[in-house]
Backbone as JSON, one array per atom type, in Angstrom:
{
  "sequence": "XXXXXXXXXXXXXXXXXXXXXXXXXXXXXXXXXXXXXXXXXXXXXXXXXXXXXXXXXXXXXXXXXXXXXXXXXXXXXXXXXXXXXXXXXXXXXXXXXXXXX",
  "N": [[105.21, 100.99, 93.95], [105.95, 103.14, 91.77], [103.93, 103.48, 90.33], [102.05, 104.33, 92.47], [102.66, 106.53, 93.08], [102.85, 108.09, 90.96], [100.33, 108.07, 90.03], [99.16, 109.33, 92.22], [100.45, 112.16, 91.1], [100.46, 112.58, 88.78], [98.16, 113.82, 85.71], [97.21, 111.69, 84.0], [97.93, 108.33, 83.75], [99.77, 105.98, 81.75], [100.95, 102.65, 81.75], [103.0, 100.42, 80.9], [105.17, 98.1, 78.77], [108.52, 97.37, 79.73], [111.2, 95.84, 80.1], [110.5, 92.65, 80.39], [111.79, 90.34, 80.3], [111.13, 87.41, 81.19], [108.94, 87.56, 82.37], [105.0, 87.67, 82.6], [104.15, 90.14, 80.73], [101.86, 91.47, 81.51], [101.17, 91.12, 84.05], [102.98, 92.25, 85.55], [102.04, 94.63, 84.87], [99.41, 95.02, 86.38], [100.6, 94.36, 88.98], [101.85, 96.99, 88.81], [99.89, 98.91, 89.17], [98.8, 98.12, 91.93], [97.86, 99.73, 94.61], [97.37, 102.55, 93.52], [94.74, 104.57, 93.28], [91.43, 103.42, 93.08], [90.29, 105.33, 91.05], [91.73, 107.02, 89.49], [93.3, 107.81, 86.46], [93.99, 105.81, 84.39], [95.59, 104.17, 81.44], [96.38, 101.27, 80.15], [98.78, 99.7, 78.15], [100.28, 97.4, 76.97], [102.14, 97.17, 74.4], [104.9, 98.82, 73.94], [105.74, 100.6, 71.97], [103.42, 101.28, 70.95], [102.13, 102.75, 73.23], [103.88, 104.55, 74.03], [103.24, 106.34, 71.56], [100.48, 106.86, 72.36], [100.58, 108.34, 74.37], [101.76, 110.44, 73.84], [100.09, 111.29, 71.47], [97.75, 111.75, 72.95], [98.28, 114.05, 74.65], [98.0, 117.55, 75.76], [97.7, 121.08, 75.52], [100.58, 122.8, 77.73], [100.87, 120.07, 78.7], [103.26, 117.55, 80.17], [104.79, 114.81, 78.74], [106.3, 112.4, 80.0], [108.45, 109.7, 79.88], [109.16, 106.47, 81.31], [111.59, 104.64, 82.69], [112.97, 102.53, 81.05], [115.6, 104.3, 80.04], [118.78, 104.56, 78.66], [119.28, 102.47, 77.19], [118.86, 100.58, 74.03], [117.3, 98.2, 73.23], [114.85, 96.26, 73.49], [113.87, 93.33, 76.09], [112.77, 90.23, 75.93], [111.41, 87.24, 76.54], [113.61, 85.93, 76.97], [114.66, 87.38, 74.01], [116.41, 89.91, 72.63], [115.33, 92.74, 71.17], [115.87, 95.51, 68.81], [115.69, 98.62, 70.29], [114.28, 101.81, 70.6], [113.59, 104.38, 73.0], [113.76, 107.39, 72.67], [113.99, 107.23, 69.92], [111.41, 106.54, 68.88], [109.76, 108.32, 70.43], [109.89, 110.22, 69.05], [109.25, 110.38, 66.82], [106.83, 109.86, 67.21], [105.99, 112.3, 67.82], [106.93, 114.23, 65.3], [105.05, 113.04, 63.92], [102.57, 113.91, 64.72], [102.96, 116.52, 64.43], [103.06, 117.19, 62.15], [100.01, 116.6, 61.44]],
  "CA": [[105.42, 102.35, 94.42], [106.11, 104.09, 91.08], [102.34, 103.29, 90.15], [101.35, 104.97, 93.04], [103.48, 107.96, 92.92], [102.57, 108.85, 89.24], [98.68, 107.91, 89.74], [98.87, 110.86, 92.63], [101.38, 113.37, 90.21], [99.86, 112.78, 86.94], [96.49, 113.71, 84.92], [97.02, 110.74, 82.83], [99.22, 107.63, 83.44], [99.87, 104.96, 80.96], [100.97, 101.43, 81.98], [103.78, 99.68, 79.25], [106.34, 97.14, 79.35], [109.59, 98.18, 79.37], [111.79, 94.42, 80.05], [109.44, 91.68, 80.92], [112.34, 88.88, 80.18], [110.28, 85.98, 81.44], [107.98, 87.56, 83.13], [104.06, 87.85, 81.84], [103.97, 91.77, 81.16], [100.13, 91.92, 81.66], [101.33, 90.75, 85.42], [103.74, 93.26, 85.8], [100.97, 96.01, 84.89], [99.57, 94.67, 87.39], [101.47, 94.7, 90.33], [102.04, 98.27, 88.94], [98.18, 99.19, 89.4], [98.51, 98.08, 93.06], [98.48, 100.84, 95.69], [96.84, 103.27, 92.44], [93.54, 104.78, 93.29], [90.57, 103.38, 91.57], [90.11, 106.68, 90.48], [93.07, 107.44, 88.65], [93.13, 107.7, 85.16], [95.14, 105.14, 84.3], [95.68, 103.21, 80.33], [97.42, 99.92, 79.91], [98.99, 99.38, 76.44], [100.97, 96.68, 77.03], [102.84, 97.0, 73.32], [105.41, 100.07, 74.52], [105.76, 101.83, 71.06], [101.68, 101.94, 71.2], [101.7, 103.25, 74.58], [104.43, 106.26, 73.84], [102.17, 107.13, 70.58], [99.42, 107.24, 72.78], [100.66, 109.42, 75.71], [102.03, 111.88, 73.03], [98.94, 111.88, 71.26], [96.78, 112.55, 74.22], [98.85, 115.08, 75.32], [97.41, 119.11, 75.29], [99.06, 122.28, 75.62], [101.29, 122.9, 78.88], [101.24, 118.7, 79.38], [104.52, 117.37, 79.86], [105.04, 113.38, 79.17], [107.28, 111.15, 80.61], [108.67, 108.02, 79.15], [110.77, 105.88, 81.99], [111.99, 102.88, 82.46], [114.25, 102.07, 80.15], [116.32, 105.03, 80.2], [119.83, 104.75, 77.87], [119.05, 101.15, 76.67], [118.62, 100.36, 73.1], [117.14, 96.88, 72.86], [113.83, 95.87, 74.46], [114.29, 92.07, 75.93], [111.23, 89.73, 76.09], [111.35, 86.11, 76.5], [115.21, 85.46, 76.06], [115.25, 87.56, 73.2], [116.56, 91.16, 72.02], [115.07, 92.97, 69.73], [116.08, 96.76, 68.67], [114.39, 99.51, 70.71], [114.86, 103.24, 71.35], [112.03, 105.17, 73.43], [113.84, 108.42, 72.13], [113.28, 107.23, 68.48], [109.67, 106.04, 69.21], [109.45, 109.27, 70.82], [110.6, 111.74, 68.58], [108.39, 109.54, 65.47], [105.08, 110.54, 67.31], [106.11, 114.54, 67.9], [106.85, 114.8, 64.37], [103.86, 113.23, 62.83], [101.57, 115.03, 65.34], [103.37, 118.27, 64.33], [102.78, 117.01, 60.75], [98.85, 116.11, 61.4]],
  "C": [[105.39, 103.33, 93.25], [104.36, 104.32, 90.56], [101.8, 104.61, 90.62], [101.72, 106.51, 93.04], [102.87, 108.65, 91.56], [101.09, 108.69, 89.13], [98.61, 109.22, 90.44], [99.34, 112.41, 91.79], [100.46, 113.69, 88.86], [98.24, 112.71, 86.66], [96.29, 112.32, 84.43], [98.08, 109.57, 83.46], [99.18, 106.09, 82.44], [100.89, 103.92, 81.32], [101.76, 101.04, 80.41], [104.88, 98.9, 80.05], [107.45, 97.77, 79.0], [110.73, 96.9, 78.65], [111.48, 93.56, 81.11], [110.29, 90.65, 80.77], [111.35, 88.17, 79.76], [109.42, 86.08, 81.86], [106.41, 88.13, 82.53], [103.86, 89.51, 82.02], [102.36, 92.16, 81.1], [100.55, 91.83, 83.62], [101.99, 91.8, 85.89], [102.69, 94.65, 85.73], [100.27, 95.7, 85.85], [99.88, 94.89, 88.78], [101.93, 96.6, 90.06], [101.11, 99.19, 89.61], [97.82, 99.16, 90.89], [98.93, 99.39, 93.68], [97.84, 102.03, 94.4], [95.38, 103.42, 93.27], [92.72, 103.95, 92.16], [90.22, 104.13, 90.7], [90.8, 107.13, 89.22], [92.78, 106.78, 86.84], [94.74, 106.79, 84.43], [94.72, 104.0, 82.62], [96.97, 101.93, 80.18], [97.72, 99.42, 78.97], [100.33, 98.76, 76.95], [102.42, 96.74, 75.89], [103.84, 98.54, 73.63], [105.44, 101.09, 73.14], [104.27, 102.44, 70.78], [101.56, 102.96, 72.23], [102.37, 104.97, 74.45], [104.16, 107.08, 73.0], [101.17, 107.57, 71.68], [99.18, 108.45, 73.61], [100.7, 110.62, 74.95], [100.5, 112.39, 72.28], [97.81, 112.44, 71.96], [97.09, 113.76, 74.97], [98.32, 116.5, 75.02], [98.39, 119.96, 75.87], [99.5, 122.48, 77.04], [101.36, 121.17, 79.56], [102.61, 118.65, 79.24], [104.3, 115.88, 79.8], [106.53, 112.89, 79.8], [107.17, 110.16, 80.87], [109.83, 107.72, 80.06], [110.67, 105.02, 81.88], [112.88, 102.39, 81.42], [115.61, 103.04, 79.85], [117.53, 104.71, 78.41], [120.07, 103.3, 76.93], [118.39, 101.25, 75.51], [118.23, 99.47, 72.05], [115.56, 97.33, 74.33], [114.25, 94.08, 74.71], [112.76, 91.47, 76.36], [111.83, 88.25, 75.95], [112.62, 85.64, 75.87], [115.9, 86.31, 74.7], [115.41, 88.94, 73.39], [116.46, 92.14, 70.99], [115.55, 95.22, 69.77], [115.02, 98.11, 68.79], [115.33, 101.03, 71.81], [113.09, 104.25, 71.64], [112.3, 106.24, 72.78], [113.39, 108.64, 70.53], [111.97, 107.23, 68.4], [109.06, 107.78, 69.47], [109.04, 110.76, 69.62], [109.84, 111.53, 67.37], [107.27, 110.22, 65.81], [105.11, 111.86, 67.06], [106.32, 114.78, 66.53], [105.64, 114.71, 63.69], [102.5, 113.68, 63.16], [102.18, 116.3, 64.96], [102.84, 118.27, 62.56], [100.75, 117.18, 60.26], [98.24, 117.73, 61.44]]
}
């Protein structure tokens, strides 16, 4: 459903893992993609700090992005493990060194 919702809303939508545990996050993009127009401009960067460079960098004047899914959480988890992850940091890394570029 969110797929589909954000393929009709958005110019652009980009496809990322957020917390795939156990589960294969190419599969999960996936099942996201269902119910999506073929149409729809849709990128799949599986690696999430790639994906929130990417959106920001693609972004032009009056775009707005939006990074969900993980919300207030400060760990990404993948296959049992936890590793240290903030979308706001990630975030806030691209906007400066595009403001820098």
């Amino acid at each position: 459903v969110m797929g589909k919702v954000a393929a009709r809303l958005a110019d652009q939508v980009v496809i990322t893992s957020d917390n795939p545990r156990s589960e294969a996050p190419a599969r999960i993009a996936e099942q996201i993609r269902v119910g999506m127009p073929a149409d729809s401009n849709v990128v799949v960067e599986l690696d999430r700090e790639r994906a929130i460079k990417l959106a920001i960098d693609s972004a032009t004047k009056g775009d707005v992005v939006l990074v969900a899914g993980k919300g207030h959480e400060r760990f990404q988890e993948q296959g049992g493990q936890k590793r240290p992850f903030d979308d706001y940091a990630v975030a806030q890394r691209a906007l400066m060194a595009r403001s820098a570029a």
